[in-house]
C-alpha positions as CSV (number, residue, x, y, z in Angstrom):
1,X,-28.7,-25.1,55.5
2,X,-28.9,-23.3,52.2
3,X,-25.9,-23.1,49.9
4,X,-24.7,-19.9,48.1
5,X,-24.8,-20.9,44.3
6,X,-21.3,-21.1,43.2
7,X,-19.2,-18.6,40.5
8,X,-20.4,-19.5,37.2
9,X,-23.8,-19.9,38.4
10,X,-26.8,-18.1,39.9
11,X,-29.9,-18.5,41.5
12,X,-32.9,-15.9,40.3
13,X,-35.6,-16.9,43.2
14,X,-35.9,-18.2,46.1
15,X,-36.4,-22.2,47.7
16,X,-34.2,-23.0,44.8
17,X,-33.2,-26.8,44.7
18,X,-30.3,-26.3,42.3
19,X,-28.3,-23.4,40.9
20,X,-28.6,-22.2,36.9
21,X,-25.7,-22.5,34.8
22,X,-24.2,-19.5,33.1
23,X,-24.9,-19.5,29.0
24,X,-22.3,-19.5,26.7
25,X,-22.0,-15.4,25.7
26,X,-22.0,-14.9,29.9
27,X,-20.1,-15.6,33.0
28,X,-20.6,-15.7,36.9
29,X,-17.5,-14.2,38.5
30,X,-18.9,-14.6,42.2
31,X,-20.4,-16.8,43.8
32,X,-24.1,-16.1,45.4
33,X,-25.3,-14.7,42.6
34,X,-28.7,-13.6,41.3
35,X,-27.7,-13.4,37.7
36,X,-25.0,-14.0,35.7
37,X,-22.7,-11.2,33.4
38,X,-22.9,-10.7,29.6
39,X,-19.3,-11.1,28.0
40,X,-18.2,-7.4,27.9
41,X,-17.2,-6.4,24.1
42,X,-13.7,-7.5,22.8
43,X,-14.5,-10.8,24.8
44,X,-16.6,-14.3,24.6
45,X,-17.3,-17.6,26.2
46,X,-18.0,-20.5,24.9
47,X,-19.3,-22.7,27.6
48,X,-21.9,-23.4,30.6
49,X,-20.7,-22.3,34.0
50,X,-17.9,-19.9,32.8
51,X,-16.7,-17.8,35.4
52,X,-14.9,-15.8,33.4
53,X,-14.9,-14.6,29.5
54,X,-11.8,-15.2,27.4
55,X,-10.3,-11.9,25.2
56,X,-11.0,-11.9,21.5
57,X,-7.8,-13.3,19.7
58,X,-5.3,-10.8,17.9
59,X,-6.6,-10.7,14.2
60,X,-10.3,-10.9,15.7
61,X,-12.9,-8.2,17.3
62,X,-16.0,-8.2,19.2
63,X,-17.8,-4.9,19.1
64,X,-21.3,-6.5,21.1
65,X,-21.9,-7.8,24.4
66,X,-23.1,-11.3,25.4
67,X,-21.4,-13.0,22.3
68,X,-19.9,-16.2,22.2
69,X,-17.1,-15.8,19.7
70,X,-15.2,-13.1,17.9
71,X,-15.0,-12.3,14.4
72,X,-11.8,-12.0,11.7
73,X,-10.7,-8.4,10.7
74,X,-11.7,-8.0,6.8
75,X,-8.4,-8.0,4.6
76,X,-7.2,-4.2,5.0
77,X,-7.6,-4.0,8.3
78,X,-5.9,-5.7,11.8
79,X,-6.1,-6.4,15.3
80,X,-2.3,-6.1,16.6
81,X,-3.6,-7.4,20.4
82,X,-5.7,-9.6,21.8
83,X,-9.0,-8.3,23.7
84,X,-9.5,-5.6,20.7
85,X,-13.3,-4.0,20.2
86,X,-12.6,-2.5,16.8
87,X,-9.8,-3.2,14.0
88,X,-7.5,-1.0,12.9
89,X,-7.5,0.7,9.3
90,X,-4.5,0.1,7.3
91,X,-3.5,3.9,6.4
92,X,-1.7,5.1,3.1
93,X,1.1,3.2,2.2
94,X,0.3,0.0,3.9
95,X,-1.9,-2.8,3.7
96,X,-4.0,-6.0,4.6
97,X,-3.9,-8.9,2.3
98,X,-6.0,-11.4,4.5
99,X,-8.8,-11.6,6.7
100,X,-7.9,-12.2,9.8
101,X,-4.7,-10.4,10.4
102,X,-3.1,-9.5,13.5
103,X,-0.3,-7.1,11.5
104,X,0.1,-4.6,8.5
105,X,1.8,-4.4,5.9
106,X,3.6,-1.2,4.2
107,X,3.7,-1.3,0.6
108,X,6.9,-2.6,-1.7
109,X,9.2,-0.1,-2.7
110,X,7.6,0.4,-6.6
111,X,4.5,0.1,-5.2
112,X,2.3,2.3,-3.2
113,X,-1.5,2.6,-1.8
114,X,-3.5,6.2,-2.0
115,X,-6.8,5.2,0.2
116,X,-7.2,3.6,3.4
117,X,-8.4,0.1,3.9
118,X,-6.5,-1.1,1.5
119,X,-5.6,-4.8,0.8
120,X,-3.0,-4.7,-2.1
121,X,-0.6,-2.1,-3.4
122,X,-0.5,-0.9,-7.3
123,X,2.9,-0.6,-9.0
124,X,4.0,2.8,-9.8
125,X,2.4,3.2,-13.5
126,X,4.7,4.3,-16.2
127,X,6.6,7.5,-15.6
128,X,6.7,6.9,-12.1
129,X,9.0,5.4,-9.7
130,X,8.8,4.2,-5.7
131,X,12.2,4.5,-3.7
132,X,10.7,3.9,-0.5
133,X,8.3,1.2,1.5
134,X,4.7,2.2,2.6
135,X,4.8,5.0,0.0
136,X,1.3,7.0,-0.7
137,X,2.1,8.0,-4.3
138,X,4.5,7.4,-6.5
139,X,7.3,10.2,-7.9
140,X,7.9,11.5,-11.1
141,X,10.6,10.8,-13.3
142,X,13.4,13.8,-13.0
143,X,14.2,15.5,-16.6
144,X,16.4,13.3,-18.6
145,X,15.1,10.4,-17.1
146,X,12.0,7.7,-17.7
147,X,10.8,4.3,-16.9
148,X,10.7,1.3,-19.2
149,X,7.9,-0.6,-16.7
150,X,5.4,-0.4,-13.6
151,X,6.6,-1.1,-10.7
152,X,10.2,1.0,-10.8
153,X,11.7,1.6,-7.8
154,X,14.3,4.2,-9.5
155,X,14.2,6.2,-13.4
156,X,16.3,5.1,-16.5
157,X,18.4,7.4,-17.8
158,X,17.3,8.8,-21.1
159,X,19.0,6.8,-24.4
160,X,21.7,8.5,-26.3
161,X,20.5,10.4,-29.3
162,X,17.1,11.1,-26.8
163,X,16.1,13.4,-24.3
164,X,13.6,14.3,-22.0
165,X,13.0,18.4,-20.9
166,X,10.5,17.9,-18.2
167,X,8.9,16.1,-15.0
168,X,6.3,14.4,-17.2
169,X,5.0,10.8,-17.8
170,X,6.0,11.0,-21.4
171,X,8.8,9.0,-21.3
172,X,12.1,10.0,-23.7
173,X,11.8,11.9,-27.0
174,X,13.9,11.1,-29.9
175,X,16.4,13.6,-30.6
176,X,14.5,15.4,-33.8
177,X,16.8,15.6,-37.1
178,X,19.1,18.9,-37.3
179,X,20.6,18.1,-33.6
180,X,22.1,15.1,-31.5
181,X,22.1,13.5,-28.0
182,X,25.8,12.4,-27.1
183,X,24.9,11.4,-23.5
184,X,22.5,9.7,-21.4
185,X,20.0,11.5,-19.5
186,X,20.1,14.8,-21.4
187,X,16.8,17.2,-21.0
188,X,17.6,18.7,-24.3
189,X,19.4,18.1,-27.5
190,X,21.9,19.8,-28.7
191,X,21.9,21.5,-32.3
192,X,24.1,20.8,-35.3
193,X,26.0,23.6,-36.0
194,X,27.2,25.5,-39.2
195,X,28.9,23.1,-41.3
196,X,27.0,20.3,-40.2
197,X,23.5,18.7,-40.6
198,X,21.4,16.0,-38.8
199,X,19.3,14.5,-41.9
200,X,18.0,12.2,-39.1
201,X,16.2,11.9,-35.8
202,X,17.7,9.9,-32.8
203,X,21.1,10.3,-33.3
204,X,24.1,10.6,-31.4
205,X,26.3,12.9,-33.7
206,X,25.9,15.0,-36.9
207,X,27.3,15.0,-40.3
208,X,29.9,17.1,-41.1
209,X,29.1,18.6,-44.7
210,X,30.8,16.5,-47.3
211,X,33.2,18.6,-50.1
212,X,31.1,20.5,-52.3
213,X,28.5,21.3,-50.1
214,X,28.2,23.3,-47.0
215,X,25.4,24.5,-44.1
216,X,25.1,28.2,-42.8
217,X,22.8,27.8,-39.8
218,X,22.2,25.8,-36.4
219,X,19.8,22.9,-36.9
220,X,20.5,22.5,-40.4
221,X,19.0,19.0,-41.8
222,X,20.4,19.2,-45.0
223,X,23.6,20.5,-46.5
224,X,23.4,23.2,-49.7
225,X,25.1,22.9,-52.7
């Protein structure tokens, strides 16, 4: 008697002396069959007379049918499981640095990334600073304070005999002649008074006048006569 054509197989007419393999991109999960399945997305086979498809690995996608193999997620984006159909986009703050990846990444603290589909972080540019990982944007520098570098995960204190009044990029400003910064992180100098003078800038004290000569107002640069 007639057989039925096994799973992995099928037979597509009829006083059939033998059965038709299943093509690699297909399987035959019954037996009996008139034709065989195409590999559903997110899986593949490789072989003749597969009776079943294998899942894409994690790190790879398949987003058509029939196909015999998978393909790697481009650098910023990953496939955390296997069987996947579409790769996930690395968000703000993280990111990809290889194809073929099966995790994400969140950015360095000092470091951040602003788009999606990102596959490095930048360093925080000058100004700036990163205290946390996967960070969108970097901060600014408080008042008083600045960085020396990219990539600054906290702010420097302003010098002595400098200051800094705002939450700018500027950096630290000198301490102009006629007043003084005796401190770190100050947001604003303070003025020489009456009997003193600052002939320079950047310093951390003033001059007292010197016998002979003497000052009248605040941020006096010179003494009179």
């Amino acid at each position: 008697g007639c057989i039925d054509c096994p799973a992995g197989t099928f037979g597509n007419g009829t006083g059939l002396t033998e059965c038709h393999a299943c093509l690699p991109g297909e399987y035959g999960p019954v037996s009996n069959a008139s034709s065989c399945v195409q590999c559903e997305t997110g899986r593949f086979s490789t072989a003749l007379y597969a009776k079943d498809c294998m899942e894409c690995p994690a790190g790879e996608y398949q987003d058509m049918v029939g196909e015999t193999g998978c393909v790697p997620c481009a650098s910023g984006r990953y496939a955390p499981a296997n069987g996947t159909t579409l790769c996930t986009v690395a968000e703000p703050g993280q990111y990809v640095p290889t194809n073929g990846s099966s995790v994400v990444l969140d950015c360095a603290a000092g470091y951040f990334s602003a788009s999606n589909d990102s596959s490095s972080c930048d360093p925080c540019p000058m100004g700036l600073f990163g205290n946390q990982t996967g960070q969108s944007a970097c901060l600014v520098c408080a008042p008083g304070t600045h960085t020396t570098a990219v990539g600054q995960t906290v702010c420097d204190a302003c010098s002595i005999g400098q200051h800094e009044p705002n939450e700018t990029t500027m950096g630290c400003i000198d301490c102009p002649a006629g007043t003084f910064g005796n401190g770190t992180g100050l947001t604003e100098c303070h003025a020489c008074l009456p009997g003193e003078y600052g002939p320079v800038s950047n310093a951390s004290s003033c001059v007292q006048c010197e016998t002979g000569r003497f000052s009248t107002a605040l941020y006096d640069r010179s003494a009179q006569e």
